[in-house]
C-alpha positions as CSV (number, residue, x, y, z in Angstrom):
1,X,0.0,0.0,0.0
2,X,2.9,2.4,0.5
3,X,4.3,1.7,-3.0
4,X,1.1,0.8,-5.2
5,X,1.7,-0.8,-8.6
6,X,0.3,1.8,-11.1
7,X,-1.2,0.5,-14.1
8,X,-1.9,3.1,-17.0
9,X,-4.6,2.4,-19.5
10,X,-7.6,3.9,-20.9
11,X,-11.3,1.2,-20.4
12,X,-13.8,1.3,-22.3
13,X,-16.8,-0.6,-21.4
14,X,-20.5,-1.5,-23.4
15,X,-23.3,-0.9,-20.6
16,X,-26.1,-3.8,-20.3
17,X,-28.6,-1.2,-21.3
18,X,-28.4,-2.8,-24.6
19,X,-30.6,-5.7,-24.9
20,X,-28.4,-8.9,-24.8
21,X,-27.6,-10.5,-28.4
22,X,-29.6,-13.2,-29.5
23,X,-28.1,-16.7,-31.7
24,X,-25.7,-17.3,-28.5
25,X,-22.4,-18.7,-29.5
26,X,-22.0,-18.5,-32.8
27,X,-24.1,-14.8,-32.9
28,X,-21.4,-12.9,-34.9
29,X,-19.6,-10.4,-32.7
30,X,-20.6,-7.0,-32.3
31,X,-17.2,-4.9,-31.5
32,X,-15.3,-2.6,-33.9
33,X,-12.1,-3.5,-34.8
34,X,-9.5,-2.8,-32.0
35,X,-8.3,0.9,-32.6
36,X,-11.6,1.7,-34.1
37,X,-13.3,4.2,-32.5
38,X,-16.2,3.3,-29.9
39,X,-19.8,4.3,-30.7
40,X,-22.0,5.3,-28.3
41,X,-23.2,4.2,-25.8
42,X,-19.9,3.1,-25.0
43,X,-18.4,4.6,-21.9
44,X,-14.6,5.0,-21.3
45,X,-12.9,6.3,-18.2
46,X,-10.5,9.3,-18.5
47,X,-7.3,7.6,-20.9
48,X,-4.3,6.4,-19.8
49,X,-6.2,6.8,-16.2
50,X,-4.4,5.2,-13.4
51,X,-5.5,2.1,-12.0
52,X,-4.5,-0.8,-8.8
53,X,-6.8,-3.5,-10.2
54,X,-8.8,-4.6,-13.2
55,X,-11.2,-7.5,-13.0
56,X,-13.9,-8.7,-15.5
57,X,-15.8,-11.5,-14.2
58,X,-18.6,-13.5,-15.1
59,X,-19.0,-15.0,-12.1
60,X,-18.9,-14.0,-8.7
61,X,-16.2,-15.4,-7.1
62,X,-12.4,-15.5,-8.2
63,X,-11.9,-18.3,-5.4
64,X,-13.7,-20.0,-3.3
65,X,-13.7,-17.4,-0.3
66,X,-13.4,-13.9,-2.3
67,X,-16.6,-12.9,-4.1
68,X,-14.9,-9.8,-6.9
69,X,-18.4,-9.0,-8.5
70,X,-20.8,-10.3,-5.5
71,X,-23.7,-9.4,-7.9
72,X,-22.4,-11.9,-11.0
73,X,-24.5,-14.7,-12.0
74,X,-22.6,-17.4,-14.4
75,X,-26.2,-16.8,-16.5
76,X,-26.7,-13.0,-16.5
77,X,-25.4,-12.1,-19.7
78,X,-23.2,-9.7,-18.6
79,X,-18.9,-9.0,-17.8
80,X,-19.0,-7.7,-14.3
81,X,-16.1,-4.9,-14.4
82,X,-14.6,-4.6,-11.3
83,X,-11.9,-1.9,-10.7
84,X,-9.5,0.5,-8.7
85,X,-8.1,4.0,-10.0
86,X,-5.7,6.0,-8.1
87,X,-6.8,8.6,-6.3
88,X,-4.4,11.2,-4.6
89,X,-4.5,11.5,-0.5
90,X,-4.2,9.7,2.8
91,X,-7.5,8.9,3.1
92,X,-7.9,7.7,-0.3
93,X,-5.5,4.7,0.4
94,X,-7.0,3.9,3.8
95,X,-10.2,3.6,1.7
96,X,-8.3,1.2,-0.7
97,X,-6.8,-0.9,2.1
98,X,-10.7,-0.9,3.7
99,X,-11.9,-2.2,0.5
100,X,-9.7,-4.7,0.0
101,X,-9.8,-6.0,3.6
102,X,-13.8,-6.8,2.8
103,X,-13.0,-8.3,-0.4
104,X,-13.9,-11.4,1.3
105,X,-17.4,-10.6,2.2
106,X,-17.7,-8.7,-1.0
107,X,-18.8,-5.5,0.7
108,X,-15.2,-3.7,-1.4
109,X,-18.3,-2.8,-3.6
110,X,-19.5,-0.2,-1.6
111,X,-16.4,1.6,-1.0
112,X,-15.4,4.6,-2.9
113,X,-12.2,3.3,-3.9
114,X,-14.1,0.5,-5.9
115,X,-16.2,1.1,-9.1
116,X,-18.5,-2.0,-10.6
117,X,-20.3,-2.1,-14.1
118,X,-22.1,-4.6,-15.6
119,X,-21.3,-5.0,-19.4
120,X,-21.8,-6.7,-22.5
121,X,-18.5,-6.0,-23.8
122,X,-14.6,-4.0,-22.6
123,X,-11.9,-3.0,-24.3
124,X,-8.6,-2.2,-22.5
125,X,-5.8,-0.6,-23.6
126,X,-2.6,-0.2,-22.3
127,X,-0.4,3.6,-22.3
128,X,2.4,3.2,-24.4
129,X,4.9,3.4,-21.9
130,X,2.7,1.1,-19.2
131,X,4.7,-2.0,-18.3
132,X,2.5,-3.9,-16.1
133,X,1.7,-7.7,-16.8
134,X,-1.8,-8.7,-18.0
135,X,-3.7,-12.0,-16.9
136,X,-6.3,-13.9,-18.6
137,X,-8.1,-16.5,-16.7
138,X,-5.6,-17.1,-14.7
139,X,-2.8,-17.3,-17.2
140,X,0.2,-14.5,-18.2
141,X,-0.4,-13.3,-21.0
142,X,1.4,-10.8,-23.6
143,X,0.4,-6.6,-22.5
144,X,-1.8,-5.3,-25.3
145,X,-4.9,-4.0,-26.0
146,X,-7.9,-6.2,-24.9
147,X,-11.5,-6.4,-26.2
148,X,-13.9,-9.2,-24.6
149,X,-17.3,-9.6,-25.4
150,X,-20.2,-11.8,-23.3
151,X,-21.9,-14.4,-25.7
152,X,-25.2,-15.5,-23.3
């Protein structure tokens, strides 16, 4: 917590206001081309933001004892987008080290330092000079832009 890995990227995120795709599995895939531009109603944080912690999940629990996205639902149709930015401050961290302290009970979600969306698709991209390491379930994988997209 004193020295906080800083991971630099901008998020983009497709809300579940849109009605969830129909055809299942083989439905043909609804996202631009990574470094197309992102119609609305995407939403994007503020780029190359700062973050702690990036999580999509579409379930509720990472392990057996640490519910991430407590609201998830293997069948909801949706990526549960679970994340920390950097804010400046004393108290800012304390919140941070609160959080994740409850991560257990999955009451982190309710603390300021945490923000959760439900989505039907992210894209994450890396800043250029961002060097931190990526995981995909479970498993290192090369830094690079991301997209992901939920096929219920």
């Amino acid at each position: 917590i004193l020295r906080l890995k800083r991971h630099r990227a901008t998020l983009s995120w497709l809300p579940c206001t849109q009605p969830a795709r129909k055809g299942g599995l083989f439905a043909p895939s609804r996202l631009p081309p990574l470094g197309a531009p992102l119609p609305p109603p995407w939403r994007t944080e503020r780029r190359d933001a700062t973050y702690q912690l990036m999580m999509a999940c579409n379930v509720s629990h990472v392990d057996e004892t640490t519910p991430m996205a407590p609201a998830a639902g293997l069948d909801d149709g949706a990526i549960h987008l679970v994340f920390t930015r950097l804010r400046p401050g004393f108290l800012a961290r304390v919140d941070l080290i609160d959080g994740f302290l409850k991560l257990d009970g999955g009451k982190h979600i309710h603390k300021r330092s945490f923000q959760s969306h439900r989505c039907r698709a992210l894209r994450l991209v890396p800043a250029a000079d961002d060097d931190s390491r990526t995981g995909l379930d479970g498993e290192a994988v090369p830094s690079g832009a991301i997209q992901a997209e939920i096929f219920p």
